[in-house]
C-alpha positions in Angstrom: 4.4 14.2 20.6 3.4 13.0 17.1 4.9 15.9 15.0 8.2 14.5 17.2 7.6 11.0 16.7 7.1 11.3 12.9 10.3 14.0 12.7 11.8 11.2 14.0 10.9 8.6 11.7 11.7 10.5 8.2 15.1 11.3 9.6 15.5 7.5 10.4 14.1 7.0 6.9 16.1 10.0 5.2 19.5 7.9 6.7 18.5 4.2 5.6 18.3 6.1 1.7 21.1 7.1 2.1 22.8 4.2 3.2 21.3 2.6 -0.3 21.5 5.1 -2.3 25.5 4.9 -1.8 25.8 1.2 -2.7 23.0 1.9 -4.9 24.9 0.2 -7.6 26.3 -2.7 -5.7 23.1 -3.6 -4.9 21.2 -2.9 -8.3 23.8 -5.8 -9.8 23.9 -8.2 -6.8 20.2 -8.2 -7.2 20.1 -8.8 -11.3 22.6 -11.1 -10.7 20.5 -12.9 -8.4 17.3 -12.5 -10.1 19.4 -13.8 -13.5 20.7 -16.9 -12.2 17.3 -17.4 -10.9 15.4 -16.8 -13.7 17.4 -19.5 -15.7 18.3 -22.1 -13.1 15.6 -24.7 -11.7 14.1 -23.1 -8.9 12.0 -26.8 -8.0 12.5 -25.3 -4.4 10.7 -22.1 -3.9 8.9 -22.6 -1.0 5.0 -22.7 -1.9 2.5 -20.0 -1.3 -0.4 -22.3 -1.4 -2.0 -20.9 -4.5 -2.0 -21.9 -8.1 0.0 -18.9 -9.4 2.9 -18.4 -6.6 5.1 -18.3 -9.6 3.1 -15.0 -11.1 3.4 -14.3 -7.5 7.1 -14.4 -6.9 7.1 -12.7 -10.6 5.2 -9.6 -8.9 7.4 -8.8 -5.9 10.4 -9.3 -7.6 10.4 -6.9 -10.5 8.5 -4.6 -7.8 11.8 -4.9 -6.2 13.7 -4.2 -9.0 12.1 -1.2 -10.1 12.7 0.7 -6.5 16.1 -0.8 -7.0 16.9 0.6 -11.0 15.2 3.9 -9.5 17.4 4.4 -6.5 20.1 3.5 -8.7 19.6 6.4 -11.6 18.1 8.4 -8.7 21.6 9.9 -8.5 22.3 10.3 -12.1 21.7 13.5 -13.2 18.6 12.8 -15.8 15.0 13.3 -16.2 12.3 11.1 -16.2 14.2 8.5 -13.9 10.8 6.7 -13.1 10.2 6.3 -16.5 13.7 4.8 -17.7 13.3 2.5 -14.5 10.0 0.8 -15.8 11.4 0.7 -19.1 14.5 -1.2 -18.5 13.2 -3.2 -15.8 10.1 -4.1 -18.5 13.0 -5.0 -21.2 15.0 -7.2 -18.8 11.9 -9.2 -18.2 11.2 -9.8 -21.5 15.1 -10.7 -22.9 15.1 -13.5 -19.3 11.9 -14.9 -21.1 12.9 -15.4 -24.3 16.5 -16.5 -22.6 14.6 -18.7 -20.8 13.4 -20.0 -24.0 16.4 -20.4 -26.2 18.6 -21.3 -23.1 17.0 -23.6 -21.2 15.5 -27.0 -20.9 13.8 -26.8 -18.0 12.1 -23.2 -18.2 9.8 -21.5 -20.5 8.7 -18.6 -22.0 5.5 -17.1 -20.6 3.7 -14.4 -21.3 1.6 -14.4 -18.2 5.2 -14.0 -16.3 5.4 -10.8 -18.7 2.3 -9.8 -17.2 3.1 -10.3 -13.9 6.2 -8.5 -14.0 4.8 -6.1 -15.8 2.2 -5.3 -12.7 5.3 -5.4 -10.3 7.0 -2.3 -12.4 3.5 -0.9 -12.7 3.2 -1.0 -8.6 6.4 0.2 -8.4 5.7 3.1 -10.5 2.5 4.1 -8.8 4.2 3.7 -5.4 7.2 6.2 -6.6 4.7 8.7 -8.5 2.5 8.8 -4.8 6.1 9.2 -2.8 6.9 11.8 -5.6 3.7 13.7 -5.5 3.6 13.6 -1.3 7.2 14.8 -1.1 6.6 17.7 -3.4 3.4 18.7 -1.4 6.0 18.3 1.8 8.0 21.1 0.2 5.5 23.5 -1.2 
C-alpha cells in the first residue's frame, strides 16, 4: 500500500513540474514583474505578521520563491551549474531593487539587512534544490 500510495504521489508531483516547467518562463517574469512593482511601490498594506521584522520576513519567502522559480526556469536550458546561476542572479536582482529603491524612491530605502534576508531565502532555496538534487540522484543509482 505505501510503495502505491507514494508511486502515486511522485507521478502527481512529476506532472505539476511539468505543468511549470512549460510556462516556466511566463511565470519567472509575471513573478519579477510582481516582485518589481512591489519592491518600489508603497506596500503600507502588507498585512502584519505580528513581529518586528515581517518585512525581513516577507524578504525571506520571497526571494526563496524566486530562486525555485529562476531554477525551474534555466532547468530547461541546456547549462551546468543551473543552481548556481539561480542564486547568483536572484542575489544580483536583490541588490540592483535596493539601490533602485534608493535612487528611485521616496518612500523606500536601501537596506542591507533586506540583503541579508534575501540573501537567506536564495540560500534556503539552494539547500532545498542541493537535498532534492542529492535524493533524486540516490533514486536513480
Amino acid at each position: 500500500m505505501i510503495p502505491k500510495l507514494m508511486n502515486y504521489f511522485q507521478q502527481m508531483l512529476t506532472k505539476s513540474l511539468l505543468v511549470l516547467k512549460k510556462y516556466a518562463f511566463l511565470i519567472l517574469f509575471v513573478y519579477a514583474s510582481l516582485l518589481t512593482a512591489g519592491s518600489l511601490s508603497n506596500t503600507g498594506g502588507m498585512p502584519e505578521l505580528g513581529s518586528n521584522f515581517d518585512d525581513k520576513i516577507y524578504h525571506f519567502f520571497a526571494y526563496t520563491i524566486f530562486t525555485f522559480l529562476t531554477y525551474n526556469f534555466l532547468s530547461r536550458k541546456n547549462i551546468n551549474y543551473k543552481i548556481t546561476y539561480s542564486a547568483i542572479t536572484v542575489l544580483l536582482y536583490g541588490i540592483i531593487i535596493e539601490v533602485l529603491q534608493h535612487v528611485l524612491t521616496a518612500n523606500r530605502t536601501l537596506d542591507a539587512i533586506d540583503v541579508l534576508a534575501n540573501f537567506l531565502g536564495i540560500l534556503s532555496a539552494v539547500f532545498m534544490l542541493l537535498l532534492r538534487q542529492r535524493i533524486f540522484l540516490k533514486m536513480n543509482a
